[in-house]
Structure formats: structure tokens, C-alpha cells
N, C-alpha and C positions, 0 to 999 in steps of 0.2 A: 346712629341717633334716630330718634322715635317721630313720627309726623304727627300731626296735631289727629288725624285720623286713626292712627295707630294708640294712639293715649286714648283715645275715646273707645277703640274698642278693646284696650287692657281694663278699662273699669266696667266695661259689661260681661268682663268673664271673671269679676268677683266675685265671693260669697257675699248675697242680701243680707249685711248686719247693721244698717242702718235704720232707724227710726225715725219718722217728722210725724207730726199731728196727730198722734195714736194709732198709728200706724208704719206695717213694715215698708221699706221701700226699694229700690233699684237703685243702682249709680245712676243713671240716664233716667232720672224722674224728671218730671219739668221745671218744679222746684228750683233745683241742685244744677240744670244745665246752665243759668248764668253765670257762675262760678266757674263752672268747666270752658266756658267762653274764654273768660280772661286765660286760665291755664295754655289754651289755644296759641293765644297771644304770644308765649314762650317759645313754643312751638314752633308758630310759619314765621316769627324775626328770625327762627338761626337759620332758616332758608331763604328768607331775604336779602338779595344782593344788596340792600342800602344799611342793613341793619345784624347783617352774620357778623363780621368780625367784632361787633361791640357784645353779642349774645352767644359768640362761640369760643372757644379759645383752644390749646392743644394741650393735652395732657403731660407733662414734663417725664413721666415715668412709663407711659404709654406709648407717645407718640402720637396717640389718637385724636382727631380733632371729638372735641364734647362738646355741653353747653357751660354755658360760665357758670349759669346755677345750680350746675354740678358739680363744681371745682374749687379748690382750695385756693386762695388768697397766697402767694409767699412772693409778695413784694408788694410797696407802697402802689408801683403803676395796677397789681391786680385791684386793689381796692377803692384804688379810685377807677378803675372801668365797672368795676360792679356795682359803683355808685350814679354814674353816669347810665349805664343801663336800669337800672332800677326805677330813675329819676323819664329815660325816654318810655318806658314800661307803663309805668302809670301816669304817662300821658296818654296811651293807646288806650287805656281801660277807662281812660276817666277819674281813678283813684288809685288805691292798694293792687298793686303787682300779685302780691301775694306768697310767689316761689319764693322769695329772699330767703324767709325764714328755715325751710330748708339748709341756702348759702348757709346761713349763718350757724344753722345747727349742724353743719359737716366742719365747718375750720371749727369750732369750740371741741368738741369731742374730740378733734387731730390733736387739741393743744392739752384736754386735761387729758386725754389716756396717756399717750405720751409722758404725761407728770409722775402718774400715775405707777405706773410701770418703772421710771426711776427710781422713788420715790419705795415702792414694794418690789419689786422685780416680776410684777404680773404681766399679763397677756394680752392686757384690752386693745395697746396702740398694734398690735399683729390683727386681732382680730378686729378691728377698725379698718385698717387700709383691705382689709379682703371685703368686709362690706363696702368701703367706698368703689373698690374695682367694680363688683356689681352693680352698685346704683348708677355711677358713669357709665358703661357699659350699657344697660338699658333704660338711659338718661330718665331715669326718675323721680319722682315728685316728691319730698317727704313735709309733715306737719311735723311742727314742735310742739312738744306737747309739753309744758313746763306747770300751768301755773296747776295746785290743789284745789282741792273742793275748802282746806284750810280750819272748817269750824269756829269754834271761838278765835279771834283774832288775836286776842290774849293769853293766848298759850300756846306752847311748842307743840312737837307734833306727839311726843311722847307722852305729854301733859293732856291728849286732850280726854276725853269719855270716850271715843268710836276711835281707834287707831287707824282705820280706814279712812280716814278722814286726808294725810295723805299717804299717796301711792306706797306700798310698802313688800317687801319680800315675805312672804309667809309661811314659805319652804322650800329647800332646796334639798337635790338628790345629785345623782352622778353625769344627769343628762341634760339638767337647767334648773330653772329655780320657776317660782307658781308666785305671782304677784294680782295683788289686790288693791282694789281704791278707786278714785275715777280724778278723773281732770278737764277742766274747766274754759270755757272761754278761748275750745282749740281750731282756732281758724282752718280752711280747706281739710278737713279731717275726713270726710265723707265722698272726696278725690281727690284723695293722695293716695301714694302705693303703699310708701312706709309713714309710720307711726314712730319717731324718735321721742324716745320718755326720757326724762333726767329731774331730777330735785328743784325745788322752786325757793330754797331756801337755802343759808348754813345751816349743818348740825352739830349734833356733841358726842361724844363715844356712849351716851345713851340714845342714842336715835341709829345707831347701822343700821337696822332694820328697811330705813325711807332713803339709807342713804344708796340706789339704783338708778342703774344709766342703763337702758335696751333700745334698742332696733325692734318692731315687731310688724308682718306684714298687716295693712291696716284691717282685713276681713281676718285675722285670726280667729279660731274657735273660742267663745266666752269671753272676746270684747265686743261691745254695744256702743255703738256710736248715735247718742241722740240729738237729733240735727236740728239746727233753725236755719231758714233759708231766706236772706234779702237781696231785694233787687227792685232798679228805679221799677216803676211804671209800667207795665204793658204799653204800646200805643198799639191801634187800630189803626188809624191810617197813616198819619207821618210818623213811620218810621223811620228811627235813627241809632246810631251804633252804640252809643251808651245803655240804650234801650235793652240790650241784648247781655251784659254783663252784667254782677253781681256778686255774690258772695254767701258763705255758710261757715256756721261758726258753732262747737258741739260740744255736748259733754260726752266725754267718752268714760265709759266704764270698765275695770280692770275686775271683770268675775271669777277669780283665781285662771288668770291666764296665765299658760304654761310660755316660756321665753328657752330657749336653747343656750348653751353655755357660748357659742361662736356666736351670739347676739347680746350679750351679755358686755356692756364696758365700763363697770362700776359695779361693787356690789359688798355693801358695807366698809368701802374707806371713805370715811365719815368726815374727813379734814377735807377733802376734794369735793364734798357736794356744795358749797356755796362757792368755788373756784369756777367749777362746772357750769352752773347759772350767774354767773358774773360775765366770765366770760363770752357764754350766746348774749347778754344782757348788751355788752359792752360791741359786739359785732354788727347783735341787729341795731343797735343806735346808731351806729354811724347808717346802715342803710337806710335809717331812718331820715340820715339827711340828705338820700339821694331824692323820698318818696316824698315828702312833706314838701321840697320845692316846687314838684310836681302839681301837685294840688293847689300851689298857690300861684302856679302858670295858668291854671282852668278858672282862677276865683278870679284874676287879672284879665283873661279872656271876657269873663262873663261880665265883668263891670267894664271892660272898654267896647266889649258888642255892644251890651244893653245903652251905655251913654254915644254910641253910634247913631243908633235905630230909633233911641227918642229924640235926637237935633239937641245934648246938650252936650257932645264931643270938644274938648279944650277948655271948659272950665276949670275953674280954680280948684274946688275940690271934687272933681273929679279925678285932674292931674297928682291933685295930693293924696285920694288912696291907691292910683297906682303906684307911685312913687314909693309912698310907704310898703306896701306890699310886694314890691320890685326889690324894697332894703333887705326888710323878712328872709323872701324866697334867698337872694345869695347870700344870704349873713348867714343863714341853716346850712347851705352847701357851700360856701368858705368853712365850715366849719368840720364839715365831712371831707372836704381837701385837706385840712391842717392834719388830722385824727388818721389821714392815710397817707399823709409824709412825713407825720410823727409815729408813727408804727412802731411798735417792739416785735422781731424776731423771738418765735418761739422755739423749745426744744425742739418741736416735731419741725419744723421750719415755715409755718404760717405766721402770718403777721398779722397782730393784735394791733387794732385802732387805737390813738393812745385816748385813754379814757376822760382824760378832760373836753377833750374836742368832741368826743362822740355823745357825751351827758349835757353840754350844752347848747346844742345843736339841736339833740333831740328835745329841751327842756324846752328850749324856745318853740319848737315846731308846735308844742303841745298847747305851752302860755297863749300863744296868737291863735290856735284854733278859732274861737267863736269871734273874736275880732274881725278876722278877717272874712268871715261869712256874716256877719254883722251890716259889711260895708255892702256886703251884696244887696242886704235887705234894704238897706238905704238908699242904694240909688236905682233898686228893680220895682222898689213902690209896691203896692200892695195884690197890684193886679196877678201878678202869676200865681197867689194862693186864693183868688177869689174868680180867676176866671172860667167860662161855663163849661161843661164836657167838650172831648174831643169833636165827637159827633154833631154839635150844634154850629161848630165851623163849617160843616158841611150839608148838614141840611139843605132842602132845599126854600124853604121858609124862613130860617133863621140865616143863612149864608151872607146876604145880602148886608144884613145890618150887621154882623160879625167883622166882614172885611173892611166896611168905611167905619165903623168903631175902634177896630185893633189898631188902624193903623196912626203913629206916632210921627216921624221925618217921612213926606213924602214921595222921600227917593226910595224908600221902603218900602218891599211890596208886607200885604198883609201877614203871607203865608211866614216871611222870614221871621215877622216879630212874635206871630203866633208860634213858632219851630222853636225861641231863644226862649220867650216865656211860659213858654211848658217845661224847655231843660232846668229853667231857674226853677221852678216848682219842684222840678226835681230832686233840688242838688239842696233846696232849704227847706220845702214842707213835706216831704215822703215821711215813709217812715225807715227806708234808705236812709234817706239822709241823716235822721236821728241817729241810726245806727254810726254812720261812718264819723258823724261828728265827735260821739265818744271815743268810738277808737280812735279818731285819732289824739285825745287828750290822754289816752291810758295803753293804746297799743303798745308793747315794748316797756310798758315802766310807764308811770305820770310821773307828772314833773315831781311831784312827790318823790318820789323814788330817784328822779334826777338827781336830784338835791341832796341826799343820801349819799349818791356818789361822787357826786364834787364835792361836799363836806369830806369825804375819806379821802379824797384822791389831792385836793388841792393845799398847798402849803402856805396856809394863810401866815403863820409863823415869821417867816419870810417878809411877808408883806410886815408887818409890824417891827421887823429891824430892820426896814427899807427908813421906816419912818423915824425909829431910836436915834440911827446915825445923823438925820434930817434935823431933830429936833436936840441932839445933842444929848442923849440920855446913854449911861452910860450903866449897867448890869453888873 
């Protein structure tokens, strides 16, 4: 297994194919290093004596001890420890863990090659578990790289003007195949090792072409990854650990990049590309309800500090948004506990979260977003986006009147309330914040897309001869 120092120096001996700001850059730009913090975070937990057994686990076919976010799920208890790590994860970071989706994009590809191969008698689940020995082996990082650049929204992919529009094969030979297109909105892509591509959609036996599933190492020749990088706040002098995290999120571009046939786990079975994205769809949901409780342990933190530090602690609604935000948080991970002891065993023998639990879980996670940072603004008042620079807390002119003005209950010293109302500025006026508040209403599916999938999955049917028999109607 890799040390958090050993990750850091596997991304400075990659090829520079990244871009930010019109310009080329490094893995190790300054940019890009809060992102690589959190990654860190993965890292020194599975050397943690408080925190290894929930981040590490043994490989069933190896022996080897790995990381969980390297590992396949084949049981209800693995899923729910990958939820419960996910959920302590992105409480170290402050928000999104980030690796999951990795997790998530190694059990899906276990369960559609696998299908896949029944289904045709091809090679993809062989040549899957020899990428997975690799990736476990040198516990690596992968992005999922799903969603399209898409074009017209109204039309498939075969329908649109630019076929490129999404990710497509454009030619193959005896050695691999040459793919093109770019993709969109791909989280840690700029420190990750591997680049996992798969379909973001169903197709028709007029679309083979888009229907591709590859591995591809992330600095390959003629892929471009154009990076956006956020992260809270610098501070200058009160420094704090959130400070030091963040995130990056890319389009990547496919400029006829060449993919090897033993990287190759899809490629034109055209029934299996919306199986493929259902099923990462349906895995990172449920992770979704380890991360999302997360965040509303930090929004509960910050509204029972903040009604600390101003002497209105035991109010009525005060009590009533933690409360309610207390329901939220476990009613999203009750729902990631049901989704991982309602699991379906698959062919390959990973176990699928059952899809009700995991779409409405994540659905709610996404509906309460601004709500629950709403209640933040409400009881943090106006002061943390209007108060004066770092620096004027410390002046030596200004200091004076900074500390007998900041301070609120005065059991409080100044320094604490000024440290929580900087975080709160953090966490609601940044432009972090902007960032992470969308993803969290869209990361993984919006509820839109929730919705989509409890309409398919749920047998409302049912519910209405629940009621026939009730009401005496007889068909």
C-alpha cells in the first residue's frame, strides 16, 4: 500500500497534460494541491491505528491487506463499511471524500463485464480483474469519467451534428481501438492515476460506435485534461485544516487516444451501455448516503458553535434546526443502511445496493441541500460575509476595536468567534462554497434523475391494489 507521500510523488513523475488558466501545468501546481490534500486523507487513515480497519480491508482472492477504496463490495457488511467510511472521510475533509467514485466505478464494471461476457462469451470480466490486481496492488486512485459534453439535449448521440459530441470509437485495429470526444464535469481527474471512461447513457444498435467502457492511464498521449481548481480561502494567519483542502473538476479530452485491447471492457455491446451507467449510478448513490450525512454533521456543528458563541445555545429554534437537520442527516444514511442490506448479489459476486434505497437517499440528500445551508445563514447573521479582512484583526490600530466588537457571549474569547466566522464565510459566501453547494444538488444524478429511477424501479401498481382491495374494487 502507497503512503500519502508516495501518491504525491507518483503524480510528479507524470506526463504535464493538464491545463488551468491558459496555461500548461504540473500535478504539484499550487492550484491542484488542495485536492491532492484530501486524497492524503485516504492515505494516512489506512495507517491510522483509530481509523485502518474501517479504510483497509483484505483482499479475498489475495490475501493482501488493501484499501476499501480499492475493493469490491461482495457483501451487504462491505457496503455498509464503505458507507460509514465515506461518511468519517468527509468529515476529515470538511465535504466530498472524493475516492468513492473510483469505489464505485470498480464494483460496476465487476458486475457489467461479467454480464457482458455471459451474455457474448467476451473477455472484458478476465481482462477487468487483471486491471483490478494492478490498481489494488499499487492502491490507486481512479476518476469516473461518465458524464458527455452531450450537445443538443434533444437528441441522441447518433442524431447529433458533431458525433464527437459523445465519447466514441473511431477505429480499431489488432492492438486497440483510437477513441474521441471529451467529457465533462470529471472530478479529481488532474490526480488520479487511472481515467475509467464508460457511456453516460442507454443506446440503440445505431449508437455501437459510443457504446465504450476503457481504463486509460490519466497522462496518456492525446488526452488533455482542462482543469478548474477550488478551494476555501487562503488564510494568512489563522490557519485551519479546511483551509488546506479542496478540489478540481475537468474536462477531459479524447484527441484520438489510442486504449489497448487488455483496457478495453466494452466495446460496441450496445444493450450493456445504459446497464453500465446505472449501475456506477446506483453504487455512488448509496455512497452518496454515507457523504451527504457528512456535510450535515459540519452544517449541525456550525449552527450549534455559532448559537454557542453568541449566548442564544437552547432556544427554540435553534433546537428546531438541529433537530430537523439531525432527521435529514440519518433518514439519508438509514437509507444507505437499508440499500446495503437490501443488496442483490451479482454474477461476478458484488453486491448491488438495492436501487430504491440508494435514489432516495441520494434524492433527499440533494432536495435539502440549500435548506440546510439556508438555516446556516439564519442563525450566522450577516456578519461572516461582511466582516473586514484577515489582516485588520491583527493590525495594530485596528486590533483593539476588532476584539471588544467581534466578541458575542463573553465566555468567548474574540479569536474563537472570529476562527467560526471566517469558517461560516467559508462554507456560504466563497466561491468554494458555490461550487460545492451545486454539486451537491447534481453530483451523482439530481434529483431529477432520482426520480427517473424510483419511477422505474418503484411498483406503484401495487400500491393501488393495496388500495382496490381497501376500497372494495374489484377488476
Amino acid at each position: 500500500m502507497r503512503t500519502s507521500e508516495d501518491y504525491v510523488e507518483s503524480l510528479r513523475a507524470m506526463r504535464p497534460n493538464v491545463r488551468m488558466g491558459g496555461e500548461s501545468v504540473r500535478r504539484d501546481d499550487a492550484r491542484i494541491e488542495p485536492g491532492i490534500n484530501v486524497m492524503r486523507i485516504t492515505y494516512d487513515a489506512a495507517t491510522d491505528p483509530e481509523l485502518e480497519e474501517l479504510f483497509t480491508t483484505t483482499c479475498p482472492d489475495t490475501g493482501k491487506k488493501i484499501s476499501r477504496f480499492c475493493a469490491l463490495c461482495r457483501s451487504s457488511d462491505d457496503l455498509l463499511k464503505k458507507q460509514k467510511m465515506i461518511r468519517t472521510g468527509a468529515r476529515l475533509s470538511g465535504f466530498c471524500i472524493q475516492r468513492c467514485m473510483g469505489t464505485d466505478t470498480m464494483n460496476a464494471l465487476s458486475v457489467t463485464t461479467k454480464d457482458i461476457d455471459d451474455a457474448h462469451g467476451t473477455e472484458y470480466y478476465a481482462r477487468f480483474r487483471e486491471f483490478l490486481r494492478r490498481y489494488q496492488d499499487e492502491d490507486q486512485i481512479a476518476a469516473a469519467v461518465m458524464t458527455d459534453a452531450k450537445g443538443d439535449r434533444a437528441k441522441r448521440p447518433h442524431e447529433q451534428v458533431d458525433p464527437d459530441l459523445h465519447v466514441r470509437v473511431v477505429s480499431q485495429n489488432k492492438d486497440g481501438i483510437i477513441v474521441r470526444g471529451a467529457k465533462a464535469d470529471i472530478t479529481m481527474a488532474s490526480y488520479c492515476h487511472e481515467l475509467v471512461v464508460f457511456p453516460t447513457r442507454s443506446l440503440t444498435k445505431d449508437e455501437k460506435q459510443w457504446a465504450v467502457t476503457f481504463a486509460i492511464p490519466a497522462d496518456t498521449k492525446n488526452l488533455h485534461i482542462i482543469n478548474r481548481a477550488t478551494a476555501p480561502r487562503q488564510r494568512k494567519i489563522l490557519k485551519a485544516p479546511l483551509n488546506t483542502y479542496g478540489s478540481s473538476d475537468a474536462l477531459v479530452v479524447f484527441d484520438d487516444v489510442f486504449v489497448p485491447w487488455d483496457r478495453v471492457f466494452m466495446c460496441g455491446e450496445h444493450e450493456f451501455a445504459g446497464t453500465m451507467a446505472l449501475t456506477f449510478s446506483q453504487c455512488h448513490r448509496h455512497s452518496y448516503c454515507g457523504c451527504k450525512p457528512a456535510v450535515d454533521d459540519i452544517v449541525m456543528g456550525l449552527i450549534a458553535l455559532a448559537a454557542e458563541y453568541y449566548g442564544v445555545e437552547g432556544k427554540s429554534h435553534i433546537r428546531e434546526k438541529l433537530c430537523h437537520l439531525a432527521g435529514t442527516a440519518e433518514l439519508i444514511f438509514a437509507a444507505g443502511i437499508a440499500g446495503a442490506v437490501n443488496s442483490t448479489k451479482s454474477a461476478s459476486g458484488v453486491h448491488v445496493p438495492d436501487a430504491i434505497y440508494a435514489n432516495v437517499g441520494r434524492r433527499l440528500a440533494g432536495e435539502s441541500t440549500y435548506e440546510a445551508w439556508g438555516m446556516v445563514a439564519d442563525v450566522a447573521g450577516g456578519f461572516p460575509v461582511t466582516m473586514p479582512f484577515e489582516e485588520d484583526y491583527f493590525d495594530p490600530t485596528t486590533r483593539p476595536w476588532m476584539e471588544k466588537y467581534t466578541v458575542r457571549n463573553p465566555k468567548i474569547s474574540a479569536e474563537k468567534i472570529h476562527r467560526l466566522q471566517r469558517t461560516i464565510s467559508d462554507y456560504l459566501a466563497s466561491s468554494w462554497a458555490g461550487v460545492w453547494q451545486v454539486a451537491a444538488v447534481h453530483g451523482g444524478g439530481s434529483p431529477a434523475m432520482e426520480t427517473v429511477a424510483i419511477a422505474s424501479n418503484y411498483d406503484f401498481n401495487e400500491r393501488k391494489n393495496i388500495v382496490k382491495r381497501l376500497a372494495g374494487i374489484e377488476d
